[in-house]
N, C-alpha and C positions, 0 to 999 in steps of 0.2 A: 184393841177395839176402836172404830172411828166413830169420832166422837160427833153425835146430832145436833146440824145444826137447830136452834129457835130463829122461828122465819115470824115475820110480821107482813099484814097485808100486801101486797102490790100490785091489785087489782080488784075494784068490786066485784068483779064476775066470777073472783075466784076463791071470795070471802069463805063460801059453805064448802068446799072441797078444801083449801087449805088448811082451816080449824078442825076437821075430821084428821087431819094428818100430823098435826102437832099435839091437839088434845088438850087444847087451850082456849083462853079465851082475853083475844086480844081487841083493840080499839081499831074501828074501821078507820081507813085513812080516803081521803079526795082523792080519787081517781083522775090523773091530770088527763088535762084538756088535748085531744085529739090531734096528734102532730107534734104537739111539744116536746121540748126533751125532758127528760125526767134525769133526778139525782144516783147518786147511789146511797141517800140517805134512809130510802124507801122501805128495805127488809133490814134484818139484822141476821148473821147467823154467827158458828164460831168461829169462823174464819177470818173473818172482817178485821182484826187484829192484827196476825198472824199472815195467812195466804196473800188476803185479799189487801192487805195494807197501803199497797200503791195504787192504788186502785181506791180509796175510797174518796167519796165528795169529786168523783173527777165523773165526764159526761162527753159525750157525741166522741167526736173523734180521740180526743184526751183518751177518754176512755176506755175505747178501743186500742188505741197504743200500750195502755196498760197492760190490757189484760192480755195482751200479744206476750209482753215482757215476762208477764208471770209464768201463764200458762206453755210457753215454748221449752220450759224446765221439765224434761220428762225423761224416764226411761223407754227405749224403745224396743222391742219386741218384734223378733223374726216374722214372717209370715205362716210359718209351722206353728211356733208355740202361741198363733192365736188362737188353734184349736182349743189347748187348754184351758189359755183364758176365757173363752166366751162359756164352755163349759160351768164356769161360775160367776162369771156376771151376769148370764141370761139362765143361769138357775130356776127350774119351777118350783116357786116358794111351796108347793102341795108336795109335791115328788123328787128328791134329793138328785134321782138317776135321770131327769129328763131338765131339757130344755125349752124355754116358752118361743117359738120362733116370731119373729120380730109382725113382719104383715099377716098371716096367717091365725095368728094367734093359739095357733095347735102347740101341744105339750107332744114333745118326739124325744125318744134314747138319745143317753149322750152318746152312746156308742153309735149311733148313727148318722155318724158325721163322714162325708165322704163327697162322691160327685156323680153318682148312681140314682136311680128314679125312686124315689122314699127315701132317702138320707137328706141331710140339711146342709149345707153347705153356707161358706162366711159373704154375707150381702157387705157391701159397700154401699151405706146410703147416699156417701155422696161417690157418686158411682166415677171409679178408678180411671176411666177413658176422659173426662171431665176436667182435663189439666194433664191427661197422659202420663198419669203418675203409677200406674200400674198396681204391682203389689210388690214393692220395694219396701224398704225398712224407711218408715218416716209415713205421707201420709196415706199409704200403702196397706198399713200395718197399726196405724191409729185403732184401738177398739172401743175409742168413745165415738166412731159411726160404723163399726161393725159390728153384727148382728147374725143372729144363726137364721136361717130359712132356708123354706123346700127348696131343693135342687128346681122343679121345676118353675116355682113363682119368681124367683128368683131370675129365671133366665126371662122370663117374661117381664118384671120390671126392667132387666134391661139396664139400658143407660138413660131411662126418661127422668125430663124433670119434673118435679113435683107437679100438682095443680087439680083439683078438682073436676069430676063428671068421669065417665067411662063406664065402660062394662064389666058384669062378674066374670070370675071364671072358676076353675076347680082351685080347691084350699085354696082360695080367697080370702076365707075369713072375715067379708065383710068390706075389703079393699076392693077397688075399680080401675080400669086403664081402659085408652083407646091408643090411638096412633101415636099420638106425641108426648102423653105423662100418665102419671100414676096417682092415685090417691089411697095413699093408706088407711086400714081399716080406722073409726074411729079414735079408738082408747090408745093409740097411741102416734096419732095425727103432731100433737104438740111436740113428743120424743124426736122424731124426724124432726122439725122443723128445727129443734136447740143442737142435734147434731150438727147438721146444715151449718146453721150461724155459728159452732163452736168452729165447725174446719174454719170458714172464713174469718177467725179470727187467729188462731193458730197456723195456719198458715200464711204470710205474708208476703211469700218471694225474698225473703233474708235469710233463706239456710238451704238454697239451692232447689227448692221447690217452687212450681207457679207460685204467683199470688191467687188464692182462689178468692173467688166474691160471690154473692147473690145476686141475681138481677130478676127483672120481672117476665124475664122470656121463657118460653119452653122449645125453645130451638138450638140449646146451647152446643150440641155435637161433642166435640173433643177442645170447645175451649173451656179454659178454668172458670166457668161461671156455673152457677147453678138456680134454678126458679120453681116457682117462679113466687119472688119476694113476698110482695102482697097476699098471697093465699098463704105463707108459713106463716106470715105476722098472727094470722087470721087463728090459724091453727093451734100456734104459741098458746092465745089468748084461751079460744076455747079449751084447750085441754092442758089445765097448769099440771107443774111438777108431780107426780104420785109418789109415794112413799117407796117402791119397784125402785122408779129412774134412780129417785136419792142412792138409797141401796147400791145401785148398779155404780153411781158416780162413787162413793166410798169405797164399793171394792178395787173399783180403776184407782182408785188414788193411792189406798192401803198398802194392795199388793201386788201392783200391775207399774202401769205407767207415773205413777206420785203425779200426777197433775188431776186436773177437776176442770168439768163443764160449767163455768161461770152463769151459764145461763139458767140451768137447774137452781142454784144457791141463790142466786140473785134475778129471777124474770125479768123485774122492769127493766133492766139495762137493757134486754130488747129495744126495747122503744126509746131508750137513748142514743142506742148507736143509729138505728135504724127509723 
């Protein structure tokens, strides 16, 4: 069984959502000053020891190199047997047989995984054409930014980058797009965004793949960037870790890929690197 981590503050905004989640009650900590970089002295969980050991008390780019170091230790996984896996990462904690798909927010059969009109099919959040990385083994085939969704919303995100405003459309679920980006529905606006920032940090351009990064554009096309920056920070913030994502990072790590969304365990390093 993976073991939980105990999390401590790393944002006042996100004091009453995290204490609901641990079941505790811990000391509020100062919320640093807008811009600045913050530690990794901020949470605690169990990994901090163990995983995260290179990685702790380090900040901005330091940082970032760490968690490069740590996290590029993974098992990787065919494009086929993602079916499998997303089968139980995106498990509906309510119904054992169904899947919660990612923007939608609809509960669908696991058996209903396909490329057909009502089946779900594997979303690339940080969308595959974005470094030209296809669906090769590496970051192709990463399932800490794949996600089950409808066949059709799915074709409708598209390769857009992120970013706020746009119009409804069918299984929506509460998500919007126009011509150049997408905005996920809200409750899981933050999930997107720590994907995003996990590719850009596991991926580096040192094992034969782009370097991917974030930037603040939604014009990105087929180069390795993805945006747009400033609305994810935004998103991070608003909507911290849920008990779900946790979950979902433990099963990646347990019995999938053995690596972990650093961003999940530890929030503030957002605003470290970034």
């Amino acid at each position: 069984m993976p073991v939980t981590p105990v999390r401590r503050r790393w944002k006042t905004l996100a004091l009453a959502t995290s204490a609901v989640l641990v079941g505790l009650t811990v000391p509020a900590l100062t919320a640093p000053t807008a811009g600045a970089a913050t530690t990794a002295a901020t949470t605690t969980t169990a990994y901090d020891d163990t995983y995260y050991a290179g990685a702790m008390g380090k900040s901005g780019t330091a940082l970032k190199s760490s968690l490069h170091t740590i996290i590029r230790n993974q098992t990787k996984l065919s494009y086929s047997a993602v079916w499998e896996a997303l089968k139980a990462t995106d498990q509906d904690p309510n119904n054992s047989n169904n899947v919660i798909l990612l923007y939608s927010g609809i509960s669908r059969s696991k058996s209903l995984n396909g490329g057909n009109v009502g089946n779900w099919n594997r979303e690339h959040v940080w969308a595959k054409s974005h470094g030209d990385f296809g669906t090769s083994t590496g970051p192709g085939t990463d399932i800490h930014h794949l996600r089950p969704e409808d066949v059709q919303v799915n074709s409708i995100r598209g390769n857009k980058d992120f970013d706020n405003g746009g119009s409804s459309f069918t299984n929506s679920g509460g998500s919007l797009t126009d011509s150049n980006s997408f905005e996920p529905r809200d409750a899981v606006k933050g999930d997107v965004a720590r994907m995003i920032l996990y590719m850009a940090v596991r991926y580096e351009g040192t094992d034969g793949w782009p370097d991917l990064e974030p930037n603040d554009a939604v014009t990105n096309g087929s180069a390795p960037y993805h945006g747009r920056l400033s609305v994810l920070k935004q998103w991070h913030e608003q909507d911290p870790p849920s008990a779900s994502e946790q979950r979902r990072n433990d099963v990646i790590y347990t019995s999938y890929q053995h690596n972990r969304n650093p961003f999940i365990d530890h929030p503030e390093w957002v605003e470290s690197i970034w």
